[in-house]
N, C-alpha and C positions, 0 to 999 in steps of 0.2 A: 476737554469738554465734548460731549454728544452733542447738541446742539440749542438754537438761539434761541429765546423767548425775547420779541420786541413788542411795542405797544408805539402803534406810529402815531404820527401828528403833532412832535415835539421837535423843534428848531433845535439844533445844535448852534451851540455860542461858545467864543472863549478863545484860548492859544492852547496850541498842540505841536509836537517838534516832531518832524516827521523824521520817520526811520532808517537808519541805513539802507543802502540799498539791495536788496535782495539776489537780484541779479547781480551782482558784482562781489556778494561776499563770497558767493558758490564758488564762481573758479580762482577768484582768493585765496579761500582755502585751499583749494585741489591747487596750485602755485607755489602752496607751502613744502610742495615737497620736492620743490627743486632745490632742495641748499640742505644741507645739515646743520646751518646756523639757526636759530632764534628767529622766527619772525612772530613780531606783533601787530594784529591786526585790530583794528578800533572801530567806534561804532558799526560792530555786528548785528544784524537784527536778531531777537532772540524770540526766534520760530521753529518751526517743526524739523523745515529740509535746512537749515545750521545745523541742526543736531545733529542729524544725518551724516551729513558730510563730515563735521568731528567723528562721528564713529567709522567711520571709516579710517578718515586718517590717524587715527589711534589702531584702528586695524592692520596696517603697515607697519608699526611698533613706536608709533607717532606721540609725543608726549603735550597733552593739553592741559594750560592751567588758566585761570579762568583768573582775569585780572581786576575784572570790574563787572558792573551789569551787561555792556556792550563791549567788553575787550579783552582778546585771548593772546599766552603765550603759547607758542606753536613750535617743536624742538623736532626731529625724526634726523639719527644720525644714519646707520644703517636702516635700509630698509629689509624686514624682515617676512616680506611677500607681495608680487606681483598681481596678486587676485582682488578684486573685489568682492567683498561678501555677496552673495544670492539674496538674502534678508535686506539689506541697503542697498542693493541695484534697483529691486524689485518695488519699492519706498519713494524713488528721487529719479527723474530723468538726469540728473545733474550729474552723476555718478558717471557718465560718460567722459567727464571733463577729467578724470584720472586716466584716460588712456597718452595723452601727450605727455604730463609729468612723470610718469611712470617709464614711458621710452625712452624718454631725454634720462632718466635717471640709471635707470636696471638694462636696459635695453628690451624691454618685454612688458606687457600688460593685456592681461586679463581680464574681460568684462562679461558679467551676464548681461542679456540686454535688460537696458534701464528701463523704469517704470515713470511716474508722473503722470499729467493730466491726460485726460482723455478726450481730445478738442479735434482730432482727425489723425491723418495719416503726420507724423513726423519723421522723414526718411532720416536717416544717416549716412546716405552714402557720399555727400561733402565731407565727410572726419575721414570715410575711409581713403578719399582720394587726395586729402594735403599730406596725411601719414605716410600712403603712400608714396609720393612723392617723394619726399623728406626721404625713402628708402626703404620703410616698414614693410615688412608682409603681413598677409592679415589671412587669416584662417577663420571662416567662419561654420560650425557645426555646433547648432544648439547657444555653442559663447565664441564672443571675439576676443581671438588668439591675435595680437599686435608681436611679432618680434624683429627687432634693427638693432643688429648689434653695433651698427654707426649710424647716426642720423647726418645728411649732407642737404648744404640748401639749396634751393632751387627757385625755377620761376614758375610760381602755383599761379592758373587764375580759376578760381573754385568757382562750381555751376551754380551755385546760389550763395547770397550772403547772409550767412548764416551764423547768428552769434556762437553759438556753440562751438562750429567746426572753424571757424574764426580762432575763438580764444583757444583750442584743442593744438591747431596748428601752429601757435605763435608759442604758446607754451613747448612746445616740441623744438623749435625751431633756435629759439633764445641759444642752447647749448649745442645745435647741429654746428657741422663745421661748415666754413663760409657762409654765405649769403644768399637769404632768402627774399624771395618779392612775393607777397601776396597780393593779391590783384582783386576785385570785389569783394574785399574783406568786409566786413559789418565795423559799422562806426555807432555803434550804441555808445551809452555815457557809461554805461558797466563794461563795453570792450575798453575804452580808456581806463575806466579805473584800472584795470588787471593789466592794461602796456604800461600805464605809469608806476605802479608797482613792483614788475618786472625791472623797469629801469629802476627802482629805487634798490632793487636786489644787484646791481651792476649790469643789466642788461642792456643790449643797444638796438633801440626801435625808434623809428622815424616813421614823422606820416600817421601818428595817432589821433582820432577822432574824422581821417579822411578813409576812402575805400581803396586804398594802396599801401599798404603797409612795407617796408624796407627793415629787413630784422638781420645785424652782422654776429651770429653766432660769437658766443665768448667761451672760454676753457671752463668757468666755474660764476656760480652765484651766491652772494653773502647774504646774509640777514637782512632784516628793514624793519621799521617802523610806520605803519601804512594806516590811514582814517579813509574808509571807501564813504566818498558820496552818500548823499541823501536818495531816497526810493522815489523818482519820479513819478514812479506809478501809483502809489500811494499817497502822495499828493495828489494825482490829478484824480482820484476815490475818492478823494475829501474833499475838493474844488466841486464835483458833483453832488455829495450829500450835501454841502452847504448850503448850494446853489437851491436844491428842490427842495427844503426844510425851512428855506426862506429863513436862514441862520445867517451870521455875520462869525466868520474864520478867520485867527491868523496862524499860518502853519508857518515854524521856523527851520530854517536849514537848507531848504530848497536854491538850485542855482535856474538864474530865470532861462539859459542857453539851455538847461534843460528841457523847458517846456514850450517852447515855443511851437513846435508842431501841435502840442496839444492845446494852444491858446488859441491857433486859427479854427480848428475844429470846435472847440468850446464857443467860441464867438458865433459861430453861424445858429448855434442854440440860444445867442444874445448874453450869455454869459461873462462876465469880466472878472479881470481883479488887478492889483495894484501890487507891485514888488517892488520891495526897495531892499537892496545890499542882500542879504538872505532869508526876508522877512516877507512871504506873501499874505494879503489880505481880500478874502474874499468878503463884498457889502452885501448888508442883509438887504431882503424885499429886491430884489433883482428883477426886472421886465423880463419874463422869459418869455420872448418871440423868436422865431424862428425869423432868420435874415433870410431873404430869397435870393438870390445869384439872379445875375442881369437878364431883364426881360420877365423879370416875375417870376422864375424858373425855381421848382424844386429844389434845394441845394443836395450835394452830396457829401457824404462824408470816407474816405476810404482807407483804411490804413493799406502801411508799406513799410518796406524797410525802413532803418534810419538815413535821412532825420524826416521820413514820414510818417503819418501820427500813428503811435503805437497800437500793433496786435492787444496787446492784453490791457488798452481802456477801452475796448471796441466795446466788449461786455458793458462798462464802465455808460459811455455814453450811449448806448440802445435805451438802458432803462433812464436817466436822465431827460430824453428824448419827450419820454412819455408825459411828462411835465412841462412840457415847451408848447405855448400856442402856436400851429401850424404842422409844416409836413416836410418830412427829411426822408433820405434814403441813406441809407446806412449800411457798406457795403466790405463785407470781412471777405477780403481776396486771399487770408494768405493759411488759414486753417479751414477745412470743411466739416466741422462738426462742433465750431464755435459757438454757431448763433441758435442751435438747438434748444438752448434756456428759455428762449422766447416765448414758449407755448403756457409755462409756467405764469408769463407775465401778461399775456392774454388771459388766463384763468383768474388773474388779480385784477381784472377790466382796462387793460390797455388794449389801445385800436392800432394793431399792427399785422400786418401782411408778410409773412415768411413767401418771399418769392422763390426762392430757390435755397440750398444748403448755406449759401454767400450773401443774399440781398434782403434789408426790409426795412419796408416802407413802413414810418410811425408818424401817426398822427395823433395831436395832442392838442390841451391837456386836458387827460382823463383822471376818474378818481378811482384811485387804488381802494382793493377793498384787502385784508390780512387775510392772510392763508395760509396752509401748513407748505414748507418751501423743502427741498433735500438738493441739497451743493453737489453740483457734479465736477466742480474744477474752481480754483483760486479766484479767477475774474469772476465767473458768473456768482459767484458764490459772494462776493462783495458785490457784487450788483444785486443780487437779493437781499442783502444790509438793506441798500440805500432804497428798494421798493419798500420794503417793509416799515420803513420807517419815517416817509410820507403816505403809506396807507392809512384807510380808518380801521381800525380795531387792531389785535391785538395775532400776531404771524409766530408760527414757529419754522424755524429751518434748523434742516436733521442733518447731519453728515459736516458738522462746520470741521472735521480736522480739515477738510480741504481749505476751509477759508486760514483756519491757522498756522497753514502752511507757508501764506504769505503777508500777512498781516499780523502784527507784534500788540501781543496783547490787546485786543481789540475792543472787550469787553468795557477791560478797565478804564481803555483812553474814551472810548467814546459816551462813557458813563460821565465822566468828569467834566464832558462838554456837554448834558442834560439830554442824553440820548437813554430812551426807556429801554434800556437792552440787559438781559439777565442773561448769565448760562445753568444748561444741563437744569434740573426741577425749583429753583430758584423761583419767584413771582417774581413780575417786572414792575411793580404798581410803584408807589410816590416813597416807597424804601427808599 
């Protein structure tokens, strides 16, 4: 699709199962290529950067059969090149995550630099210094040149934690000889998926879901049968549309240890919802007030590593925000070109103050009016779903591959739950 046609002011109702998790299918995949055995991987989201990432690892000489809607058999005996394609670097930031499996496996890997959203600076030089580590040299002219022809463990403690260079390093490490410590490792619910995985391949990692990882390199990794986690984030995309649509949601599959940073954050917008076993329920007609922090004080909201409340619902709850009676401060520490969307959502009549590339202040609730919208990245790009679709009148947003890049058919599911949303020349009227 080119992009959305919505028609706002319609509640979304009903049950919806939320998706695999996106972040965790990526180095999933890129993980498949440490073994020459069969690995099966289950509920895959079936989005843009999956695809991606299958073609790539079918680019290695990688053999993909498609099991189900969400479930793929995944074979690569020999591998039959160390490169990444130019065309699929340039497509996925993601694509970096073959630089670990690729040296644990060949002793060599090849990257052009990856592509992905465009939200601020994203360094890499955490991949280049746990690789390193581990042994690797790394040659950088135009593409990164990774070669170890032995990978050995070590005691890493990496300058930022960084889910990437996290999962990049443990993936390397899994088959290094002896024993590695990672020390500020990232503990997202998508770096466990990919230790748990790993250990269901015969690997041995301890300390997953904490920022200390303990990894005893083994000779060889077998096959497995792996179901990744539900998409937090997409959950908490749909906990927001719910919420400002004054719709009544039940999303199935979600683990509540998932969200819990995102429930304190949601709460200060007055936000709630009910979980029980793997069944969340957001109620309809919700009091959206803003809670004030003691002494009547503005509250703040900030994201952080894990388990502080996620970079990518920052988007997420800015436009939410906009729907809340009172005044927040909403402050994106960890990208500088995140909160740029904003200007967009001021031109749809929200009263918000860009104080600097990091900080802004939203005061609400104002009445959205539709307007022509163009996605500059996955978050904001669902964050202009969910303005468009408590606005008055009728919004288009241009550029949605970004949005379906991480959101799984989004059309269809949200259509099912009475959301007026068409694609590409389609009318959105009571069809």
């Amino acid at each position: 699709m080119n992009q959305y046609f919505i028609e706002g002011g319609y509640p979304i109702n009903g049950t919806i199962r939320a998706s695999g998790n996106k972040n965790a299918a990526l180095p999933c995949i890129a993980a498949a290529l440490l073994t020459g055995d069969p690995v099966i991987l289950r509920n895959i989201p079936d989005i843009e950067d999956v695809q991606v990432m299958l073609e790539v690892y079918r680019a290695f000489g990688g053999a993909v059969e498609r099991l189900g809607p969400n479930a793929y058999r995944m074979t690569l005996g020999d591998i039959t090149t160390s490169e990444v394609p130019a065309d699929y670097a340039r497509k996925i930031r993601a694509s970096i995550l073959f630089a670990g499996p690729l040296l644990a496996r060949t002793g060599k890997a090849i990257l052009p630099p990856p592509g992905g959203d465009v939200i601020g600076r994203r360094r890499l030089d955490t991949h280049f210094l746990a690789l390193t580590e581990l042994g690797a040299q790394v040659d950088i002219n135009g593409m990164y040149t990774f070669t170890a022809p032995v990978l050995r463990g070590a005691d890493i403690f990496l300058d930022e934690a960084s889910v990437t260079a996290t999962e990049n390093a443990v993936m390397a490490a899994v088959l290094a000889k002896g024993e590695t410590i990672l020390t500020n490792a990232a503990g997202e619910p998508h770096v466990q998926d990919l230790c748990r995985m790993l250990c269901a391949m015969g690997a041995q990692i301890e300390g997953i879901g904490s920022n200390i990882l303990r990894i005893r390199g083994v000779p060889k990794l077998s096959g497995c049968d792996f179901e990744i986690g539900a998409d937090f984030m997409e959950v908490g995309s749909f906990i927001g549309l719910a919420a400002v649509t004054r719709g009544e949601l039940c999303i199935e599959g979600p683990l509540a240890q998932d969200l819990r940073p995102a429930k304190i954050a949601f709460g200060k917008l007055g936000i709630t919802w009910e979980h029980e076993g793997t069944t969340l329920r957001v109620p309809k007609n919700q009091t959206l007030t803003v809670n004030s922090d003691l002494g009547g004080m503005i509250p703040k909201i900030d994201d952080a590593p894990w388990p502080g409340f996620p970079p990518d619902l920052t988007s997420i709850i800015t436009v939410v925000a906009t729907q809340v009676e009172g005044t927040v401060l909403v402050h994106e520490k960890m990208f500088e070109s995140r909160m740029f969307f904003v200007d967009k959502l001021i031109g749809m009549g929200a009263r918000i103050v860009l104080c600097d590339p990091h900080r802004a202040v939203i005061s609400g609730p104002c009445k959205l009016a539709g307007s022509e919208l163009h996605s500059p990245d996955v978050r904001a790009g669902m964050a202009m779903v969910i303005a468009a679709m408590c606005a008055e009148g009728r919004s288009v947003i241009r550029n949605v591959y970004q949005i379906e890049r991480g959101y799984e058919h989004l059309v269809t599911r949200l259509s099912s739950l009475g959301a007026r949303i068409r694609g590409d020349e389609q009318d959105c009227g009571n069809s």
